[in-house]
N, C-alpha and C positions, 0 to 999 in steps of 0.2 A: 216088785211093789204091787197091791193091791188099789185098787180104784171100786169106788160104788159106781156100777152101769144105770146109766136111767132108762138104759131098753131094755135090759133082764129083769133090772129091782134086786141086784143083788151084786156084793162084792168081785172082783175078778183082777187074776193076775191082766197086768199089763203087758202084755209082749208086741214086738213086731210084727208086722204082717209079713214085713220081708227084710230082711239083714236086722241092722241094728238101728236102723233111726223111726222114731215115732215122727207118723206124719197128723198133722194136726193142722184142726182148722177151730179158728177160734172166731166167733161174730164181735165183727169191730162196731165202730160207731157211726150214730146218723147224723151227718155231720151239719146240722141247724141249725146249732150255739155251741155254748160249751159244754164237757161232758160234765156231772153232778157225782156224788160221791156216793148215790147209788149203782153208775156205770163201771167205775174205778174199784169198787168191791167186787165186780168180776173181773176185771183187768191184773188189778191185783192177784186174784184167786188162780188164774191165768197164767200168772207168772210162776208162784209158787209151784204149783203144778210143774210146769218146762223145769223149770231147777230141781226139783226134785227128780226126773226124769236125767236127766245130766246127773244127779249125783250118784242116781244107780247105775250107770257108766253107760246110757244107752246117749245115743245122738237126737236133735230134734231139729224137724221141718216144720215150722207154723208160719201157716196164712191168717193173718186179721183183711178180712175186709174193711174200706169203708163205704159206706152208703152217704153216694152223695148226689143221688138221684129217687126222689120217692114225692111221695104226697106235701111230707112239711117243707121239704128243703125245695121244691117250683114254689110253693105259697110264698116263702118268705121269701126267697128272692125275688118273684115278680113284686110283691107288694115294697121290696125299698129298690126295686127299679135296676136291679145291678143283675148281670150274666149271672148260670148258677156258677160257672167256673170261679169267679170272683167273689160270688158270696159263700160257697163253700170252704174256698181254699185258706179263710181267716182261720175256720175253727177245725181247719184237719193240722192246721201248722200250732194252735194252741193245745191241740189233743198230744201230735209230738213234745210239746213242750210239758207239756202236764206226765206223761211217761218217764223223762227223764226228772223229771221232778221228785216221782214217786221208784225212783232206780229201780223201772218195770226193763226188761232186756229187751229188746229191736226183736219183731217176728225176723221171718227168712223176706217175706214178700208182704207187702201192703195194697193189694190192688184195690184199685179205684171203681167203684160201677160201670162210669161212663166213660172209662177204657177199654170196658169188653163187651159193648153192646152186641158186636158182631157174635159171639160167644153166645150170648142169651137168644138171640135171635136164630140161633142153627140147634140150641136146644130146646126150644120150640118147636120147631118145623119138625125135629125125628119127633117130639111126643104127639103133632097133630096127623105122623106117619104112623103113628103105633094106635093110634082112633082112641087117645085117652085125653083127648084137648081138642075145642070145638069153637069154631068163630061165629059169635053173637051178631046181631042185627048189627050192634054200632062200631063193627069191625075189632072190637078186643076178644081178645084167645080166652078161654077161661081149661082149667084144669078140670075133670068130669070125678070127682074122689069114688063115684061110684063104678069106675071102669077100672080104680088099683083095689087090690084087695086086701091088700097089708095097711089101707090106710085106717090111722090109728091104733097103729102097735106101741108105738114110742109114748104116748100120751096114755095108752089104756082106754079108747073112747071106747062104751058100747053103742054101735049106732041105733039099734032097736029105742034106747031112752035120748036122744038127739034130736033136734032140729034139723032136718034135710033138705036139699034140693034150694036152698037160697043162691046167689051168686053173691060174692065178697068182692066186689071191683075194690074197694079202699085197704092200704094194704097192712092196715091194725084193724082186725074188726072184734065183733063179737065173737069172745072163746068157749060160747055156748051153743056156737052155731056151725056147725057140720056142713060146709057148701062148698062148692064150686069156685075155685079161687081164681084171681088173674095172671095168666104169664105175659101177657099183652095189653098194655092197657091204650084203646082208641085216643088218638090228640082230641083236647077240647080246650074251648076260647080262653079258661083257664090258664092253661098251661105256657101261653103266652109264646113264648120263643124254644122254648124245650119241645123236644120233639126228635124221631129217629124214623126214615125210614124202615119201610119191612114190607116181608110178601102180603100183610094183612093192611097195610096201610101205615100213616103216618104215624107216631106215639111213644110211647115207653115200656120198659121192661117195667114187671110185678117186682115185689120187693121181696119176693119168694124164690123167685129164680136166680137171682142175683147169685145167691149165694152156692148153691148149686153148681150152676155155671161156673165159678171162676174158682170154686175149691175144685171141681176134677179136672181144670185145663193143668192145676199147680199140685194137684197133688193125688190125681188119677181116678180112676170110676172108683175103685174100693179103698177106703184109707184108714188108719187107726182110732185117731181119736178128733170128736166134735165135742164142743165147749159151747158156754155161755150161760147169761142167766137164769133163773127158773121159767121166770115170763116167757123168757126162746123157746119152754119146748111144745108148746101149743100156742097159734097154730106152726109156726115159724117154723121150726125143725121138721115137726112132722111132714109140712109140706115139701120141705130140701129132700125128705128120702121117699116121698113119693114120685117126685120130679126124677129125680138122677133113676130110681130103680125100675121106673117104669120106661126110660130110656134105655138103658146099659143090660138091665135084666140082672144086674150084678148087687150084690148087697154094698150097701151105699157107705156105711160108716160099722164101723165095729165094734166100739165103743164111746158114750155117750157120758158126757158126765154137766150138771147143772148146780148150779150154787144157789144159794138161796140168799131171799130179797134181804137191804138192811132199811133199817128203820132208826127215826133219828129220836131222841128221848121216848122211845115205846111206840111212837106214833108215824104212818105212813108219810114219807116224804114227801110236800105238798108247796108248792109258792103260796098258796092263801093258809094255809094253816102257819107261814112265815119260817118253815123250819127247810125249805129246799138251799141247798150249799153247792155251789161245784168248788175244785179244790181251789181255785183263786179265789173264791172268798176266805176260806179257810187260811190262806196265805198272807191273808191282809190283815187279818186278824193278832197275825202274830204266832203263827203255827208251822211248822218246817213239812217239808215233804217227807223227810225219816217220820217225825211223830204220828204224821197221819199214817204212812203205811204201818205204821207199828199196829195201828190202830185195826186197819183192814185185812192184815191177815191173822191178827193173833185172833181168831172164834175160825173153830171147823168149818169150813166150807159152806156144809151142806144145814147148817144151823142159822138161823136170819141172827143178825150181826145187829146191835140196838149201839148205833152210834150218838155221843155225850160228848162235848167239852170236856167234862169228868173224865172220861178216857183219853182225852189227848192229853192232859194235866198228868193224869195217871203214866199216858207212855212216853212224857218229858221228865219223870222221877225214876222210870224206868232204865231208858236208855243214858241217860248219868252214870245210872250206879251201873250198867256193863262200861261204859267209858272209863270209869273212874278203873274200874280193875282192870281194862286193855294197859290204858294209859300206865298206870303202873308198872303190867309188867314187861312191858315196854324196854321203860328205864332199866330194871333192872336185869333183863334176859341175860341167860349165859349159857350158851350155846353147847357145853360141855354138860352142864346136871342133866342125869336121867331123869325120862319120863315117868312121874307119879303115875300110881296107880287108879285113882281118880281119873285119870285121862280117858282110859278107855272104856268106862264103864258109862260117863257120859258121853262120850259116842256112840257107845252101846244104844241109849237106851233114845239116843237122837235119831240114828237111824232109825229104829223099830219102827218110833212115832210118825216119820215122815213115809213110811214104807206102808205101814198104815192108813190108808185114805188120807195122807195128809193131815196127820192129826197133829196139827200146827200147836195149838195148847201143851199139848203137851212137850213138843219137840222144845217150848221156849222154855216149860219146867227142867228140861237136859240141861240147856244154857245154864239156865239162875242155882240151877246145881254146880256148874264148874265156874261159874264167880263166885260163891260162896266159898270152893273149897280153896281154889285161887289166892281170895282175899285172906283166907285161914291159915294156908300153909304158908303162905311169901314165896311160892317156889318160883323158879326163878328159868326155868326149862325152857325150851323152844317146843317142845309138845305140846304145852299146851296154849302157846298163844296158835301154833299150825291148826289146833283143833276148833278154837274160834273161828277161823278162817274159814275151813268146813264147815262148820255151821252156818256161818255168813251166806255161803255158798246158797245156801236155801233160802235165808233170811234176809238177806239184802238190808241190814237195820245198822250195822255194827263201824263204827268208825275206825280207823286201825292205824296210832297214833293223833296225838292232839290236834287239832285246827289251829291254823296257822293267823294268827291276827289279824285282820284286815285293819288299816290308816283309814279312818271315815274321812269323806273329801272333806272338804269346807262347807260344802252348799249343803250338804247334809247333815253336818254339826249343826249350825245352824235353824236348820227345822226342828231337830231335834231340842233346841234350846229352847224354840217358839212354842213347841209341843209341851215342855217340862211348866214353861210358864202357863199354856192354855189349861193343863190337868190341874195346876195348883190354883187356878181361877173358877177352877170345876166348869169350867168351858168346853163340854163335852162333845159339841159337835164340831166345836174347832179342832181338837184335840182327834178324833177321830180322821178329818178332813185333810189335816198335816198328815195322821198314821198310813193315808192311804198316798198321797203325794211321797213320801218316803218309797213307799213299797212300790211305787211306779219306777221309782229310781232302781228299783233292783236290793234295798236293802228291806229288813224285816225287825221291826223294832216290836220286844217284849214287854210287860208289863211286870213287875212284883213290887214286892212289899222294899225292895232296897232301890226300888226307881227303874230306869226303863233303860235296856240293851238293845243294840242296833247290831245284827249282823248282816254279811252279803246273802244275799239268796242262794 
């Protein structure tokens, strides 16, 4: 399979670095609130990626971090008064739940920040032995960029047109600005109860290192492939392979690959512009976690993804009509017809597309090719429901066999009833206020033109 590198700027076979499994590190989430469905369109792309990697017969190691030590996540906990452990662990347990939601597969390892402080702290100490990291007046370590010399390969920076010599103690800053980052950051009154010893004094790790740190204790000084957003690769990444190369002296990652941003009707995802979503709102609304991921992988990768209503509408008409022709030939398989010739030509032309950068578009034009010819022929083969399956394999969209009825309780008929009367009152925020009381319940009630469906989550 091919991959676009964001270090070279150019295509590249994928291979091992050693035997058959790709090791991979993917930047997880900062765990604050809930993740929005701008995070989840890398998560997604993430996933696609690993399964496609399995489908070319190779094996995979992936690390997700999460970050649940940095600037937002002391803010918001000191400010509602609760341990970070405690206020973190709400929305690393909704992130799991929102994965399997979107039938994203389990990394190998999940580690946590502020399980390996000791880890970040001894990767420090060799980069302040290598004289590339330097302790400021108010005891935080800062990283010197002008002591690596590779730095800004990955990004392209020319330093000559740059901003230089700033220090970046905050650890999102200005992506214009060429400075001095922190791998230690000094404790302040701030910071409240958070806090780690170290040889520099009391504080915490940069949110730079983090990552660094705990992708080579899991998956070694040199590893195959790093992931993550566009946003990740300045300064973020650049600074993970400054960190790790200026330690190791070893090239840090081997292949880089970044997706690009989505945007929600044309327009930046924003809370005051009113259009910011994570996918439990999206859920309340009356939208499955199949349609939304139909949604987030079907656009290339590396192309910004313009998320609509209109497209989840579109990939609930979509994913029907593969149902409707699973379902079918379901019923009628018979395990003796040979396989049509159709079967492998849309294999064919499945693998190509996914072997191809991931060229997810078109891999689902393969598909809508073998339910056409499916629905045309009536055959009746076991080929070709095996070869949905394959497909699935990458796609994770595909139901296989009809859903099983759910008995709605009582207590939920019921709302459901209150709700049919509040809609026909044009009582819309009652109506809304029941929709979301349901969905706390665990079920997910739709809207159309023949009246409202309640299923389980």
């Amino acid at each position: 399979m091919k991959v676009f590198n964001s270090l070279t700027r150019k295509p590249e076979e994928l291979k091992p670095l050693e035997g058959n499994v790709i090791r991979m590190y993917t930047c997880g989430p900062t765990v604050y609130n809930f993740a929005h469905i701008g995070n989840f369109r890398a998560y997604a792309f993430e996933d696609v990626l690993r399964r496609v990697i399995q489908f070319c017969g190779m094996g995979v190691k992936q690390v997700m971090n999460l970050t649940d030590v940095d600037d937002k996540t002391i803010r918001n906990a000191n400010q509602q008064g609760k341990a970070l452990d405690n206020y973190t662990r709400t929305y690393k347990d909704a992130f799991f739940a929102d994965l399997k939601a979107l039938n994203i597969q389990s990394a190998e390892v999940y580690p946590a920040a502020t399980d390996h402080i000791p880890e970040m702290i001894a990767l420090v100490e060799k980069l302040m032995e290598k004289g590339v990291a330097y302790k400021s007046d108010d005891g935080s370590v800062y990283f010197n960029v002008r002591k690596f010399p590779g730095y800004g390969a990955l990004a392209h920076i020319d330093f000559d047109n740059q901003r230089t010599g700033a220090r970046c103690a905050s650890d999102e800053y200005d992506k214009e600005n060429v400075g001095d980052f922190a791998l230690w950051k000094a404790w302040e009154e701030s910071d409240g109860p958070v806090g780690w010893d170290s040889p520099w004094g009391r504080g915490r790790p940069g949110w730079h290192i983090e990552c660094s740190a705990m992708a080579m204790k899991y998956l070694g000084e040199s590893f195959d492939l790093h992931t993550g957003g566009i946003d990740n690769l300045f300064p973020h990444h650049e600074n993970e392979i400054a960190q790790a190369e200026a330690a190791t002296g070893a090239k840090f990652v081997n292949t880089w690959m970044h997706c690009a941003h989505l945007k929600v009707n044309g327009e930046k995802m924003s809370k005051s512009a009113g259009n910011f979503f994570t996918l439990r709102d999206l859920i309340e609304k009356g939208y499955t976690g199949r349609e939304i991921r139909y949604v987030l992988v079907n656009a290339h990768y590396r192309t910004g993804l313009n998320f609509a209503f209109s497209a989840l509408e579109d990939a609930r008409k979509s994913l029907e009509r593969i149902d409707r022709a699973v379902d079918a030939l379901i019923e009628r398989i018979d395990p003796s017809e040979e396989a049509p010739a159709f079967v492998a030509k849309a294999l064919d032309d499945f693998t190509s597309a996914v072997q191809d950068d991931l060229n997810i578009p078109k891999a689902f034009a393969a598909l809508f090719d073998l339910v056409r010819e499916t629905n045309a022929s009536g055959t009746k083969s076991q080929a070709v429901l095996d070869a949905f399956r394959r497909m699935d394999e990458v796609l994770g969209v595909i139901f296989f066999g009809k859903k099983e009825k759910e008995d709605i309780p009582e207590e939920i008929a019921n709302l459901l009833k209150l709700r049919a009367e509040a809609r026909a009152a044009k009582n819309w925020a009652e109506s809304d206020r029941l929709r979301d009381e349901i969905a706390t319940a665990g079920w997910l009630v739709k809207d159309s033109k023949e009246g409202q469906t309640c299923t389980k989550k």
